[in-house]
C-alpha positions in Angstrom: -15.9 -11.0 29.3 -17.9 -12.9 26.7 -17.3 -16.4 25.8 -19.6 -18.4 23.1 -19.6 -22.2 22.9 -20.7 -24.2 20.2 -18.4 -27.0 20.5 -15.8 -27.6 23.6 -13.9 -30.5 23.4 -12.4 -31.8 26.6 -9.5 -29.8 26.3 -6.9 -31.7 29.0 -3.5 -30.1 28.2 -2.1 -27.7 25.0 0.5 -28.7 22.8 1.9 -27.0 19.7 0.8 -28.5 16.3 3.5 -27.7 13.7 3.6 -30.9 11.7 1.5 -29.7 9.1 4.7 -29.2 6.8 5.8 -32.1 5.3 8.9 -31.0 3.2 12.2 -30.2 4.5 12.1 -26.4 3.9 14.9 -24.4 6.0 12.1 -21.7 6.6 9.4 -22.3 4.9 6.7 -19.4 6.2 6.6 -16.2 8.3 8.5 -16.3 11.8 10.4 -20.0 10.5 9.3 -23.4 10.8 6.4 -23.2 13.5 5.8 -20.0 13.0 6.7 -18.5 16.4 10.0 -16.6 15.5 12.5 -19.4 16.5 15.3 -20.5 14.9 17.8 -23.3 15.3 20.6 -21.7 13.2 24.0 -21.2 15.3 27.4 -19.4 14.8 25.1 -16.0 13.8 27.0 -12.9 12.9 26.9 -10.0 16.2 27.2 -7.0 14.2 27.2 -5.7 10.9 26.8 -2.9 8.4 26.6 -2.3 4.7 30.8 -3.3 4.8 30.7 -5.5 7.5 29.5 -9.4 7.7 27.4 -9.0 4.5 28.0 -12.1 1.9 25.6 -10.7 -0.6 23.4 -7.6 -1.3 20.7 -8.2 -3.8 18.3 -5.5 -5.0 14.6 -6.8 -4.5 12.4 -5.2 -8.1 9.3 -3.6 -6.9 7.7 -3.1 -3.3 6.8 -5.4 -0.9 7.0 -6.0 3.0 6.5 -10.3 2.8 9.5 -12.0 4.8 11.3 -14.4 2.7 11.1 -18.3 2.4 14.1 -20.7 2.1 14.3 -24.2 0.5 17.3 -25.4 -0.4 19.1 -22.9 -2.7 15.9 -20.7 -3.8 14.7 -17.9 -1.1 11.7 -16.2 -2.3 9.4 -13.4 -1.8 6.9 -11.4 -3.2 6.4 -7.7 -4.5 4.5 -5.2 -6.0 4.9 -3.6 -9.3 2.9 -0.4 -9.5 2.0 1.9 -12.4 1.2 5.6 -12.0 -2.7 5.9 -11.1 -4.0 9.0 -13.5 -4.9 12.2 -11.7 -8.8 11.7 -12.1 -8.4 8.2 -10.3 -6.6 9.5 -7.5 -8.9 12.3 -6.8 -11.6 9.6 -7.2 -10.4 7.1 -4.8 -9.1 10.2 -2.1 -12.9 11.1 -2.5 -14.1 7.5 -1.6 -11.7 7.7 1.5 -14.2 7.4 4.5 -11.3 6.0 6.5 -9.3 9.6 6.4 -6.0 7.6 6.2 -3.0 8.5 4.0 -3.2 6.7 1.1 -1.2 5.1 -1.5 -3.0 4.9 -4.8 -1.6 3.0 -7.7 -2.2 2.0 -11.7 -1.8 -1.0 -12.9 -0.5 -3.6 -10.5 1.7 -6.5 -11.4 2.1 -8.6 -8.1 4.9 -10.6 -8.5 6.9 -13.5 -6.7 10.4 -13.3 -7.3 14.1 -16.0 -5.9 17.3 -15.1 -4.7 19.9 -18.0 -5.1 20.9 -18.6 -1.3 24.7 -18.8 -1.7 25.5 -16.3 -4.3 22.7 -13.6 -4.2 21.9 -13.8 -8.3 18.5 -12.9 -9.0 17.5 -16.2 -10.4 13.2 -15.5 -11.3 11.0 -12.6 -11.2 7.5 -13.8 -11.9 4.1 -12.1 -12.2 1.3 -14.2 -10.4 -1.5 -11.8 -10.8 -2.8 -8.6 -11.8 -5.1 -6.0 -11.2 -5.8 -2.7 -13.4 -7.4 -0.6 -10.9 -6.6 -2.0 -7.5 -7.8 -0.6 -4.1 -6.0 2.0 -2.4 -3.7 1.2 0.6 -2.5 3.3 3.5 1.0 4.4 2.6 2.6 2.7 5.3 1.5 -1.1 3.8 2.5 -2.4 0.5 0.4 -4.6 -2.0 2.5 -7.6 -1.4 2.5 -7.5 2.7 1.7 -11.3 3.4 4.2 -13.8 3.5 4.4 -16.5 1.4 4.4 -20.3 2.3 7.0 -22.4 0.5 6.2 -26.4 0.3 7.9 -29.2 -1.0 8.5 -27.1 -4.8 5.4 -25.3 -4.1 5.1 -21.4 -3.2 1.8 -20.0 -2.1 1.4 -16.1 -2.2 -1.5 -14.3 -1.2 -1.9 -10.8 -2.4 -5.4 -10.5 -0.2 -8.5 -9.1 -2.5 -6.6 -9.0 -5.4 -5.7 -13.2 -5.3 -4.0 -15.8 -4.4 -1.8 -17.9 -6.2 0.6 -20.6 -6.1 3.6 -21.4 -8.5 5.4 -24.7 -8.8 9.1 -23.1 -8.5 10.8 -25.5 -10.4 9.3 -25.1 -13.7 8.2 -21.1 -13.1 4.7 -21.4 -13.8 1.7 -21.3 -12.2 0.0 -24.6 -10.7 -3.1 -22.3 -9.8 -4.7 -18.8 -8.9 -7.9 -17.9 -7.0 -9.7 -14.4 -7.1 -12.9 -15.3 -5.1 -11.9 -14.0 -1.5 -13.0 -10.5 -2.3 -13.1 -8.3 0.7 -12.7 -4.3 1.5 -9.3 -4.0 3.4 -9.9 -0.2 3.7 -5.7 0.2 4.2 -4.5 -2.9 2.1 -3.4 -6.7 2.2 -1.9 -7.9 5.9 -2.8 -11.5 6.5 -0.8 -14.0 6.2 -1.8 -17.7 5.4 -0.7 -20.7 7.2 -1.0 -24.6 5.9 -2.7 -27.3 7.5 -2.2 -30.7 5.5 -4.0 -30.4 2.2 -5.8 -26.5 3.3 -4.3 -23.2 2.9 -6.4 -21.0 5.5 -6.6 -17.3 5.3 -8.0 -14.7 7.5 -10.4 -12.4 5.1 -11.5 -9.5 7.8 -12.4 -6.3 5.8 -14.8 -3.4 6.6 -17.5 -4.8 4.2 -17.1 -8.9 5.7 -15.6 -11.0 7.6 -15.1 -14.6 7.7 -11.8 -17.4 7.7 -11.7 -19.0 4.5 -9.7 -22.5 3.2 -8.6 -23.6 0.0 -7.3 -26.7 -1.2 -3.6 -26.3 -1.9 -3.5 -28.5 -5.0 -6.0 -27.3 -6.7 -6.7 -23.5 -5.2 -10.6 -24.2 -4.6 -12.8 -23.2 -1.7 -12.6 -25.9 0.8 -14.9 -23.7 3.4 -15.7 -20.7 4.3 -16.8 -19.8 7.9 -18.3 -16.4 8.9 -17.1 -14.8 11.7 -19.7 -14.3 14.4 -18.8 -12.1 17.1 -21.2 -8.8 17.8 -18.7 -6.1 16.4 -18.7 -2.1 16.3 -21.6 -0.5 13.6 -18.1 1.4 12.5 -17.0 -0.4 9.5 -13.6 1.0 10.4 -13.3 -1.0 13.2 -14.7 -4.5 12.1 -11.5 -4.9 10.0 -8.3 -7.1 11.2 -5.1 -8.4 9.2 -4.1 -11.5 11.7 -2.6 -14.5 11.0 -4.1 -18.1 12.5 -1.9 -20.5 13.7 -2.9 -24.6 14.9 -2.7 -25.9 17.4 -3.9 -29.1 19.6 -6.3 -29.0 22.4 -7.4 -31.9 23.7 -6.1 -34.2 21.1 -8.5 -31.9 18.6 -6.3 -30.1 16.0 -7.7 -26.3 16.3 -7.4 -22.8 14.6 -6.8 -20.2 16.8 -7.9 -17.1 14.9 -7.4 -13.3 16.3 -10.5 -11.4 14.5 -12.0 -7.9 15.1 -13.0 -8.1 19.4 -13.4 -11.7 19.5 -10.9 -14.4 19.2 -12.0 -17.6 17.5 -11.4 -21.8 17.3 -12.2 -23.3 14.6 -12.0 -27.1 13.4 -9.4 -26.7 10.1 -10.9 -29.5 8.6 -14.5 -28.4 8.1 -14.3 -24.4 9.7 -17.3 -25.1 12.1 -16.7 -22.7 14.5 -15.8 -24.3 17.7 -15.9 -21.7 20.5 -15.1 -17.8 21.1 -14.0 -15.3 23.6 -14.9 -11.7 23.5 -11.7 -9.5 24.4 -13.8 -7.3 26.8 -12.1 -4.3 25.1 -11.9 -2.6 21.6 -9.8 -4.9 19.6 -9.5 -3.9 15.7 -6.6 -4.3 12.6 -5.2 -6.8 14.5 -1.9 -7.6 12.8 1.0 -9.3 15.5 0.4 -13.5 14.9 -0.4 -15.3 18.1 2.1 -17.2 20.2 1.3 -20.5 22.5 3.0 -21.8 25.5 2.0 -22.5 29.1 -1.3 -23.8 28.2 -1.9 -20.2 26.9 -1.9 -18.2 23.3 -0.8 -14.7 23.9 -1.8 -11.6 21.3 -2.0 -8.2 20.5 -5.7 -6.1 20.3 -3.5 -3.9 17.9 -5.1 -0.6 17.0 -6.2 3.0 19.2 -5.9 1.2 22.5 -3.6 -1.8 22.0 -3.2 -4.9 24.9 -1.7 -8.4 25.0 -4.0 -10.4 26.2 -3.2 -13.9 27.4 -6.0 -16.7 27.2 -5.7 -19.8 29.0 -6.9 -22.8 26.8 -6.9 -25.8 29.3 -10.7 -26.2 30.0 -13.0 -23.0 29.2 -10.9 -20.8 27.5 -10.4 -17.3 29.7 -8.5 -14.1 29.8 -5.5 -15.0 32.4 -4.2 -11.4 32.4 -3.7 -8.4 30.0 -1.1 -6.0 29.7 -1.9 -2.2 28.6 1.3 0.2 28.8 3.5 0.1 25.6 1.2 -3.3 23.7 1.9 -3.2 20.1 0.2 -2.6 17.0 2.1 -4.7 14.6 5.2 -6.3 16.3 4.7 -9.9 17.4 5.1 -11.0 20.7 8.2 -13.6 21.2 7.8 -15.8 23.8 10.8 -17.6 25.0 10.7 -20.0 28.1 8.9 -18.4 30.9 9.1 -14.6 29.2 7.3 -12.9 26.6 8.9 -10.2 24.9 6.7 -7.5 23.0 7.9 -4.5 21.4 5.6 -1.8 21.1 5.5 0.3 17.7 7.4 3.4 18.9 10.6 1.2 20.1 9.9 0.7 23.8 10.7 -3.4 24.9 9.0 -4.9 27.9 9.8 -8.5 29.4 6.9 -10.4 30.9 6.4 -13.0 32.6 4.3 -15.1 30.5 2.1 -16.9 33.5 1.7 -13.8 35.5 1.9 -10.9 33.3 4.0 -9.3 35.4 6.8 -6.6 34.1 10.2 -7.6 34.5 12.1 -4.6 32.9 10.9 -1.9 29.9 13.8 -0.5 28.3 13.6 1.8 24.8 14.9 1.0 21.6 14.1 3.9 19.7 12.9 3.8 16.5 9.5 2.6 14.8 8.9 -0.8 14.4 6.5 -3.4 12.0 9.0 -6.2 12.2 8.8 -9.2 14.4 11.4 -10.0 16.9 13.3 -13.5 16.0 15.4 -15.8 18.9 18.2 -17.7 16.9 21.7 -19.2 18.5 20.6 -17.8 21.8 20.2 -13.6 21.2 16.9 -11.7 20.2 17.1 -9.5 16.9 14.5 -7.2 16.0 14.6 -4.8 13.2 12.9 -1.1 13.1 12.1 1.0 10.0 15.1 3.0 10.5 17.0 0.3 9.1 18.5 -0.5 12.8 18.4 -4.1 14.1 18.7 -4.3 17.6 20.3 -7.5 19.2 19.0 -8.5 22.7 20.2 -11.2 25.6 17.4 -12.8 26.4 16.6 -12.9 30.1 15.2 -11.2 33.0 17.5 -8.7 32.9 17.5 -6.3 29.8 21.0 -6.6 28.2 21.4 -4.5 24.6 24.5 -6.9 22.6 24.7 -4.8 19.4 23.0 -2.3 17.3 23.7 -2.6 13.5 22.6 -0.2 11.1 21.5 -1.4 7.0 20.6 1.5 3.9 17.0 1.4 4.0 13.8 0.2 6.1 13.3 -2.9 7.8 9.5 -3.8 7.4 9.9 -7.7 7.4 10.8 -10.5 9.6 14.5 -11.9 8.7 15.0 -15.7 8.7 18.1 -17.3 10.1 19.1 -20.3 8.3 22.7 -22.4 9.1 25.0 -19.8 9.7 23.2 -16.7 8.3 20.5 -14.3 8.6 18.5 -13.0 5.7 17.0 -9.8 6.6 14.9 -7.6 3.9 14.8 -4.2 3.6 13.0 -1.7 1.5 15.7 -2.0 -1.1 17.4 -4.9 -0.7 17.7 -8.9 0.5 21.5 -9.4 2.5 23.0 -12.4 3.5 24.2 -11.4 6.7 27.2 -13.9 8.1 30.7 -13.7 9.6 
């Protein structure tokens, strides 16, 4: 284990730091109002199905795995409009393919962000934010609009990775601002998410070619800082690459970044990026993807790819590995952390409860199915959705206790938000308003 110091605050106790939203958004970014896949919303529908508990069904233009936003009456999201690449291009980029992954190669893209009233379902905008004529291929299990956006106080922030950033005012439809300088090789496509701290938007730019955390001022979409990361990594481009999300939050009184990167987790100060400390994983860690969660004086997150673990770092004093957990870790699902239990579901469908201070397994059960989606705790059950369109609704507890399995006409990619009385889960095809 390797850990770098250039600056270590006192760091006395660890507490959340989700006041960075000032508006009143009902679920204004990826995994709902702090970011760690909670939800206040009660009176939730059990089960459901295409004719079952579904207030609306709305057909979603385009591709695109981003989890939707709510505030007030407008839910939002983004996707991907793609033209027919020409035969020549294809066998041009399949040529360039030193990655040997299966690729999705497109023409003209037209990334778009598009709103869904909340109570009737009508299809109220569907706006292009950027565009790219000759973007770079993805693997075919990602989509050009993957990221999440943030929604803030009439503002939406989209990030569509090298091919821009934007954000729209979504009361007038147009755009306050766009950004095309965070240029970066994904090798397999867009993943990472943004998060907002007061007047930053900070973004995790981790490619095969560079990496480094980047922030830009949300009013007017200019580079704020830019911080390379610098952990030793692998000579293998492949696996210098990550798609995490960072989340804040306070150690010692000191607002921080925690920032999952390619074999090295980072802190850094959100205000100016200087690089505050990091901690080697002591394994291979690469395209991480899950966002982290905190609790316990800890943050707990996935390696992700070839040999996956979830690691949990404590964060009170010099920050070290507390325990890691190897059999069935996931490459894309988040973990959830609920009280004194950490719930991770691995990619092929198999659940495992931990507890979160010891690491030790209190019960692996399998789901079945393939999952991308993070799991979400709302009016006191667990739902997690697979790609086979199956959501799967869990007690939580030591004790593994299956409620309901409910089945929807396509894939489930994103994370659904629960809001009041409903949940809003996205699928390949199609945003549903899922109540009793």
């Amino acid at each position: 284990m390797k850990i770098a110091l250039r600056f270590l605050p006192l760091l006395s106790f660890v507490l959340p730091l989700f006041a960075s939203f000032t508006s009143a958004a009902d679920w204004p970014q990826w995994r709902g109002p702090e970011g760690q896949g909670h939800s206040d919303a009660k009176n939730l529908p059990l089960t459901w199905s295409e004719s079952q508990n579904v207030v609306w069904r709305t057909a979603i233009p385009g591709k695109g795995w981003s989890s939707p936003v709510i505030e007030g009456a407008q839910i939002w999201m983004t996707t991907a409009i793609e033209s027919e690449a020409s035969e020549e291009e294809k066998k041009k980029r399949l040529a360039a393919n030193t990655g040997n992954q299966p690729l999705n190669i497109s023409g003209r893209l037209s990334l778009r962000a598009v709103c869904v009233d909340r109570m009737s379902g009508k299809l109220l905008h569907d706006i292009e934010l950027l565009s790219e004529d000759s973007p770079e291929p993805i693997h075919a299990l990602n989509s050009f609009a993957s990221p999440s956006p943030i929604i803030e106080n009439g503002r939406l922030y989209c990030h569509f990775g090298t091919n821009g950033t934007a954000c729209l005012d979504t009361q007038t439809g147009k755009l306050a601002w766009t950004n095309h300088e965070l240029r970066l090789n994904h090798e397999n496509g867009p993943g990472s998410t943004p998060m907002l701290f007061g007047d930053l938007l900070i973004i995790h730019c981790d490619g095969s070619d560079t990496q480094y955390v980047a922030a830009l001022n949300k009013l007017t979409g200019k580079v704020v800082w830019k911080t390379p990361r610098s952990g030793t990594m692998d000579p293998n481009p492949q696996l210098k690459k990550a798609y995490g999300t960072p989340l804040v939050t306070e150690l010692g009184g000191q607002p921080t970044v925690i920032s999952p990167g390619a074999d090295w987790l980072y802190a850094y100060d959100p205000e100016s990026g200087r690089e505050l400390w990091k901690l080697s994983y002591g394994a291979q860690g690469f395209s991480i993807v899950p966002r982290p969660v905190i609790g316990h004086g800890m943050v707990f997150f996935s390696t992700s790819f070839m040999k996956p673990e979830i690691l949990a770092v404590k964060l009170n004093g010099t920050p070290e590995i507390a325990w890691r957990f190897k059999k069935q870790a996931p490459n894309m699902p988040s973990p959830l952390l609920v009280g004194d239990e950490l719930l991770v579901i691995a990619d092929k469908g198999v659940a495992t409860l931990l507890d979160a201070k010891s690491g030790e397994t209190l019960w692996t059960e399998r789901l079945g199915g393939n999952f991308c989606s993070s799991p979400l705790i709302a009016d006191g059950r667990i739902y997690v959705g697979n790609r086979e369109g199956q959501t799967f609704v869990l007690a939580p507890g030591k004790e593994f206790k299956l409620l309901a399995t409910n089945t929807l006409d396509g894939q489930i990619m994103a994370t659904p938000a629960a809001v009041d009385g409903a949940l809003f889960v996205r699928t390949d095809k199609a945003l549903y308003r899922l109540a009793k």
